[in-house]
Steps between C-alpha positions, in 0.01 A plus 500: 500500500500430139662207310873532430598140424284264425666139458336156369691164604349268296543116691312230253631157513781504249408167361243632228647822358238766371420592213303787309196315431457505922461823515584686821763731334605804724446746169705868546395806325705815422183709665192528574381563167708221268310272435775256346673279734853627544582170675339195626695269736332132550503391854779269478600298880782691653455823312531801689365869344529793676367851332453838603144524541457854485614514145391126320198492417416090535232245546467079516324341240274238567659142564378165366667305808590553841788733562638561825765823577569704779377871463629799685551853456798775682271817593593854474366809671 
């Protein structure tokens, strides 16, 4: 099956809130060919994003310290 849902949980230790300059942005895009960032969501602790990955086009920019999230996806056939 393909991606339907795909979902990031994002569970760093609230005591240190992040900030631009650590990267690790999840960066959306209207499609595949804009290259301007339509959004860009930091990975801040307790966020929850959930996107319809058949139409976002998205990636994760590099990080400057550790991140930890929980990463799944809801499949379609």
């Amino acid at each position: 099956g393909r991606r339907a849902i795909s979902f990031i949980c994002y569970l760093n230790a609230p005591s240190r809130p992040w900030t631009p300059e650590d990267g690790g942005a999840l960066r959306c895009f209207q499609d595949e060919r804009d290259e301007a960032a339509e959004v860009e969501v930091l990975p801040e602790s307790g966020l929850l994003v959930a996107f319809d990955s058949k139409r976002l086009w998205h990636e994760v920019m590099p990080t400057r310290r550790e991140r930890t999230c929980l990463v799944g996806w809801f499949r379609s056939e």
